[in-house]
Each structure stands twice: as C-alpha cells, then as structure tokens.
NUGU-767675 format. One record per residue: residue in one letter; x, y, z of N, C-alpha, C in turn. Coordinates in pm, whole numbers, plus 50000, padded with zeros to 5 digits. Example, Ala and Ser with C-alpha at 12.3 -4.5 7.8 and 13.67 -1.06 7.14 Angstrom:
REM residues 2
A513194943150780512304955050780513204967050780S512854977550708513674989450714512905000350787
This chain:
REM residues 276
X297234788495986296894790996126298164793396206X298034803796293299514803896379299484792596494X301014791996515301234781296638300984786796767X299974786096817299314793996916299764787997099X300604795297140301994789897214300544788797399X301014782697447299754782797546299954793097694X298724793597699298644801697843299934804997938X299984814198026300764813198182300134806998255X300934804398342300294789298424299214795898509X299184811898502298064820998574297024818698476X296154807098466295774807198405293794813498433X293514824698527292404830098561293184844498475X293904848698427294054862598391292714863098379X291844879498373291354882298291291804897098224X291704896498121292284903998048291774915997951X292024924097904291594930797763292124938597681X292224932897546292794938497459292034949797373X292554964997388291974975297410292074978497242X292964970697186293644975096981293524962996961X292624957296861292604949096771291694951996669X292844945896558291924951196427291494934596391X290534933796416289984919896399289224920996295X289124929696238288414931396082289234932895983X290384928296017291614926095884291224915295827X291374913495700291084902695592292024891895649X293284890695708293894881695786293004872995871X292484876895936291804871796020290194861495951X289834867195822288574861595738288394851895734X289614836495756289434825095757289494819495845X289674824295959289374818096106289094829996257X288264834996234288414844596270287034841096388X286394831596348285704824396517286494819496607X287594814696556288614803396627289764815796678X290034823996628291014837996681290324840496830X288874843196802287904846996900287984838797045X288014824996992287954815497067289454810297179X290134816097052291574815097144291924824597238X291214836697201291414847897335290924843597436X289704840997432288764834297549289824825297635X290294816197570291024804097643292244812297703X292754820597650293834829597709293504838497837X292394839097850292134848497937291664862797892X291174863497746291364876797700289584875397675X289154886897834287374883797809286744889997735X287404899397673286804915697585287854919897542X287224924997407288234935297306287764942297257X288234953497224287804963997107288184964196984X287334963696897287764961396771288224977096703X289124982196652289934991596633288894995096467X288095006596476288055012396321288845020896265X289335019696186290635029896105289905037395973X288965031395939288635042695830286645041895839X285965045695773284735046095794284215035295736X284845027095628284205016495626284685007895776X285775006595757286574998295902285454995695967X285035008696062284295013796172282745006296175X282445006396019281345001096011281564983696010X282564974895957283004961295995283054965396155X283664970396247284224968496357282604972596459X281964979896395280284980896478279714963296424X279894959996300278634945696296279754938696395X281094935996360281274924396446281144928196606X280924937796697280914942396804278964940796827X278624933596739277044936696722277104919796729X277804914396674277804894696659278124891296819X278544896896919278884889197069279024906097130X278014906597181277534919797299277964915997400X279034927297437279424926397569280454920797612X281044911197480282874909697451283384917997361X282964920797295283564928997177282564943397141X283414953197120283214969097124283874969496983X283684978796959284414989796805285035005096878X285575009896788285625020796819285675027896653X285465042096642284845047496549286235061196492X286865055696393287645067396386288165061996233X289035074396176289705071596020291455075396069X292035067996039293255062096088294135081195990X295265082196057295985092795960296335086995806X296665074195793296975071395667295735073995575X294525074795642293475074695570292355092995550X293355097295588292895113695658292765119395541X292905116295431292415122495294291285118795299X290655105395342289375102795285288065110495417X288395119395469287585121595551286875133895510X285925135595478285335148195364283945149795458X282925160295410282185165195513281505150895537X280905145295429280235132395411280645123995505X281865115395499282225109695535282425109995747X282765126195698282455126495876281305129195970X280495132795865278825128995876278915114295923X278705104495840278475090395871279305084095963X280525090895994281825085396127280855090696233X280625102496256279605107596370278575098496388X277795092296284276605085896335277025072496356X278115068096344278425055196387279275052296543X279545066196560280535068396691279405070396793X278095076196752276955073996844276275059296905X276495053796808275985037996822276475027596982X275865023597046275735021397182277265011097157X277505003897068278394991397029279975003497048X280005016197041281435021396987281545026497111X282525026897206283445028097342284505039997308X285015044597224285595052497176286005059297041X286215071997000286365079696868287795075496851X288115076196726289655069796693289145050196650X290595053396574291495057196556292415070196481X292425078296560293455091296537294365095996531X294825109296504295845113196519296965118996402X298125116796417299255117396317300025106196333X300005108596166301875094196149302535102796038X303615111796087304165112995976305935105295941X305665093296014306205081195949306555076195812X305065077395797304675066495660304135078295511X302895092595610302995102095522301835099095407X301135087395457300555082595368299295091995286X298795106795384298255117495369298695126895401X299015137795320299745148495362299945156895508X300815160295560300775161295693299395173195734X299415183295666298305192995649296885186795630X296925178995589295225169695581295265159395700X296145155195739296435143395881295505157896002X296625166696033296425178296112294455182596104X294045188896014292635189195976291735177996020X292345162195966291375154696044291105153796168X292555149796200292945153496377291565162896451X291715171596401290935186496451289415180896456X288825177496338287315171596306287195157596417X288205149696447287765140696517288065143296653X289125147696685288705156196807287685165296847X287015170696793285025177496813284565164396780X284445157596704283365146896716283415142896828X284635137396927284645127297042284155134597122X284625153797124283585157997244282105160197223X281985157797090280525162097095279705145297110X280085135397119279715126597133280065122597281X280715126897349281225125397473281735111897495X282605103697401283395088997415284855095897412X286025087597506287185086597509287795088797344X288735093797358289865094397235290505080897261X290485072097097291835066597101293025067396975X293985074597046295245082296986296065069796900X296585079496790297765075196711298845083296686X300065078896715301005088596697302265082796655X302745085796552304405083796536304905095196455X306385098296489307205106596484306075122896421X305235125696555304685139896489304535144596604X305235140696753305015142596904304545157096903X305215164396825304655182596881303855181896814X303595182796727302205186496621300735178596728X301035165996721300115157396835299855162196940X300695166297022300475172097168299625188297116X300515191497067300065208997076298435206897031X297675199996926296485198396898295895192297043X296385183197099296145176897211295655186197306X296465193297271296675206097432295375215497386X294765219597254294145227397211292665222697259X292535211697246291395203797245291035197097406X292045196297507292125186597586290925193497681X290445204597679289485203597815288045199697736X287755201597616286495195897568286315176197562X287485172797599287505156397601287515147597714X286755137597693286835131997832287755122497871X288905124697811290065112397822290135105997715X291025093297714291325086497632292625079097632X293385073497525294265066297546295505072297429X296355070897440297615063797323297815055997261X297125049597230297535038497199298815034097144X299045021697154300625014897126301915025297148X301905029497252302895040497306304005033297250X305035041797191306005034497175307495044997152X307425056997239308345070297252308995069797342X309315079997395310425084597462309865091997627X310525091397732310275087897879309525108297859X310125115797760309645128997793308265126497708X308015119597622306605118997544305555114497609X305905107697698305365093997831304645108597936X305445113297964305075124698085303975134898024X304365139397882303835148297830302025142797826X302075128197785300695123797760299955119497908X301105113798006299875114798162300325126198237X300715134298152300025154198264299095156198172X298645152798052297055157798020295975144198029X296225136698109295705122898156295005117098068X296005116397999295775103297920296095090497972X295765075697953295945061997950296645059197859X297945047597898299025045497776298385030497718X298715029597622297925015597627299985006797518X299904997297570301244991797550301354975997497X301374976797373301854960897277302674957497299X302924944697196304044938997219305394945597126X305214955597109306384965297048307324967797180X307144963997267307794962497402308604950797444X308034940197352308644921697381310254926797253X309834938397159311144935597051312644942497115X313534932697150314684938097205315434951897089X315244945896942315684960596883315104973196882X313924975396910313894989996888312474985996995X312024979597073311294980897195312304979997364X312634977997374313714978397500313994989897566X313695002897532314005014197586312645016097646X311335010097615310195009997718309825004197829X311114990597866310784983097978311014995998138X312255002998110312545012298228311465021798209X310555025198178308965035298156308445028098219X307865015398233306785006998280306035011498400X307585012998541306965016998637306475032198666X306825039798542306545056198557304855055698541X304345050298439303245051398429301925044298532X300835053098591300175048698739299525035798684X299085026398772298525013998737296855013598650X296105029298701294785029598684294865041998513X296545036398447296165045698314297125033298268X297655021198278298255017498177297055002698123X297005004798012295864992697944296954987297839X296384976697803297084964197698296034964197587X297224959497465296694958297385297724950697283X297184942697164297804934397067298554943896953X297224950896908297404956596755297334944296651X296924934596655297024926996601296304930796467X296894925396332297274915296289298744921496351X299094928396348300464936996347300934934996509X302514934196480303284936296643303114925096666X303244913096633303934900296652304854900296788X305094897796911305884899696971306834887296983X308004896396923309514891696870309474880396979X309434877997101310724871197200309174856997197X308694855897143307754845997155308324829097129X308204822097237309314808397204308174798697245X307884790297161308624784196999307834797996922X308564797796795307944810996733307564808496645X306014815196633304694807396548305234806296418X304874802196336304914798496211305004811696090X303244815096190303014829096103303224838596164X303334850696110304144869196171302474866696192X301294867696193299844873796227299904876096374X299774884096437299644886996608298224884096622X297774881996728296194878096747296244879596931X294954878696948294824882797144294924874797188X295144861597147295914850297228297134849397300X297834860597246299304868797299299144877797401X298154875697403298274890997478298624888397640X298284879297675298994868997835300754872897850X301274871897702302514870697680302904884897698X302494895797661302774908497672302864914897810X301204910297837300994913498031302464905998098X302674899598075303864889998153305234901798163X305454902598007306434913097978306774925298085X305264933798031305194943598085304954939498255X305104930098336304594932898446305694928898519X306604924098461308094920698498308874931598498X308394944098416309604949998349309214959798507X307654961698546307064967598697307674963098773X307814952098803308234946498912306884936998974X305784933898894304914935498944304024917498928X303194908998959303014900198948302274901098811X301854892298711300814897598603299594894398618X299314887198749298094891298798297564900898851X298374909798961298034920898996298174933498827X299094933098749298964940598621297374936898575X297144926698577295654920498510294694929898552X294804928998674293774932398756293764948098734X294454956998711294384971698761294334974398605X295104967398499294724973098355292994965498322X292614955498344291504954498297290354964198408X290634969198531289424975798562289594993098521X290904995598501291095008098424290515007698257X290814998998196289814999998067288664997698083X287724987698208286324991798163286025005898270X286725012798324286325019798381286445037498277X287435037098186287945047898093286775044597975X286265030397935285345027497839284345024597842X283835023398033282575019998027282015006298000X282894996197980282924984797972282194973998113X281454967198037280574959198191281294951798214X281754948498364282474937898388281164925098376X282374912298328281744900798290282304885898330
C-alpha cells in the first residue's frame, strides 16, 4: 500500500482527475480503498483512461460499479495501434457509444517508445479521429516526440471534432500555443512536480486560459517526484492529485482553490460531467 501523505489544509477541494488508469493490475488489490482515498482528497470524479479495447471494456464495467463518479473513456493507446483492425474498431465504436464513455481516446502518437510502427500509429490516429466525430464525444490526445505528425492530423480532422484534451501535456511553450489555437484543453500531471525534466512547464501555467486547463494523475504512472515524506511505493493514485493542483496553482500565481474551481467546472463542462 502507498504512504498516502494527507490532504491541503483546503480541505473542500473538489476536484477531478481527468487520466487514470484505474484498471491497471496495480491497483487489483486495493483498488476500493484507492477509490476511497480520492474521495477523502477531494477528488469527486474520474475518468478511467481505456488504452486498448479490452482496457475500454474494464474502464466501461468499472465506470458502470459507481455512476456518476467514475466515466471511461474509449480509445487504443499508440503503443497498441497494431491491434486496431476493422473488428476491433467495430467493437471500440460500440463501446465509445455507451452512455458510461465521456470521451474517444486514448490517442494519438508516441514515437518515443515506437512500440507500433509509426505508419500504423498515423492510420489509427485517422480511424479514431472519425470515430469521435461520428460519435460526437471529445478527443482525449496522446502525444510524445511526434508534435508535427500530431498536429498536422490534428489540423486535418479538427473541424469534424468537438474538442478535447492533451492529455499529460508535457512540451514546449510553441507546442502549448499550437494545441489552444485549435482549442484544445491541456490537461497537466504531476510530470510538472519533477524538477529534472518537468520544470520548464511551471513558466506555461499562466499561458494556458483557466476554462481549458484540467488535472490529471496518470496514475499508476507519474508519481510526483517532490512528494514529502515519499511514499514507499513509485504507484501514483488520485489521492495526489491535491498535491499537483497545489503545484500547478502556485506556479499561476493562483490560490488552489480558485485552480479547483475553474479546472473542475471546465472538465464537466468539455465532458458533460454532472456536477455532484
């Protein structure tokens, strides 16, 4: 179990974590009590992140176990962009229809990791971008080191979509501009708390408008580094996520209650989310 560090003394946040993969096998042995710790954090709703079509289908039942805290969203991650075949995006479509899924994605490119050839990443890209407009739900984006390839598809597709996000932005102040002039929502982890290679996003904070920047964990993943005492275990979970808003709302200038307030009514307002 991680050492689960406690609240800000703001302790009414309400909050929402817009990326969590709460259907990681990490999570399988306590994963009521994960639930339970967001709550106490202030974290009233999350979306559970699908990355591949089974994912999507874990991330619809558990979004089906507590209606109205927890959402899915419906997408096959780029590492997984080989497995997306007519079939397969048959059954992603009928699950991205389902009243429980708030958005298509997880999408996009990583040619980071490369884990599917960049030419089959690109192709999926394309197929799940028409699904989200033909289903009419928000995009939620993935991107590392493929900024042109991403945008230029972006740009191809952007008037058939009704918005969407970035998720875990984590580029450069010209990549930042490029994604809110086609209005997109940045959504921002704790890849922002790591002084080595997050620190060049605290001076971005205030570029981006209050009614497009949303939060999010990524959890199991993105542990945020500056966390004191520092848990036991690397697992990130939405119990952090208080700790991030703090981050990011300092780096604004801004109280993290007022951040609270303008990122949680911008995500249920981009997702359709009931306030609760």
């Amino acid at each position: 179990m991680n050492d689960i560090i406690p609240p800000p003394p703001a302790a009414s946040l309400t909050l929402i974590d817009i990326g969590i993969n709460l259907g990681h096998d990490s999570y399988d042995s306590d994963r009521d009590a994960v639930i339970a710790r967001a709550e106490t954090s202030g974290v009233v709703q999350m979306m559970v992140t699908g990355a591949s079509v089974e994912g999507t289908e874990k991330a619809i039942q558990l979004a089906r176990s507590l209606p109205g805290r927890l959402f899915a969203t419906a997408g096959v991650h780029p590492h997984h962009a080989a497995e997306l075949t007519a079939d397969s995006l048959s059954a992603l479509e009928e699950f991205a229809r389902q009243p429980e899924v708030v958005a298509a994605g997880e999408c996009g490119l990583d040619y980071f990791r490369d884990f599917s050839p960049r030419p089959v990443q690109q192709e999926a890209f394309h197929r799940q971008l028409e699904l989200a407009a033909r289903v009419r739900k928000p995009v939620f984006l993935h991107q590392r080191d493929a900024h042109e390839d991403f945008l230029a598809i972006l740009k191809e597709h952007r008037q058939t979509l009704i918005g969407g996000v970035t998720h875990c932005f984590t580029g450069t102040v010209h990549e930042l501009h490029a994604y809110l002039e086609l209005g997109f929502a940045i959504g921002i982890t704790g890849w922002i708390c790591d002084e080595r290679r997050g620190g060049h996003l605290l001076p971005l904070m205030p570029a981006i408008p209050a009614d497009r920047l949303l939060l999010e964990t990524d959890g199991p993943y993105l542990l945020p580094r500056d966390l004191r005492p520092k848990p036991a275990s690397r697992r990130n979970e939405p119990a952090y996520l208080p700790h991030i808003a703090a981050v990011v709302a300092r780096a604004r200038g801004e109280s993290v209650e007022t951040l609270a307030r303008s990122s949680t009514a911008a995500t249920r307002r981009l997702f359709g989310l009931p306030a609760i």
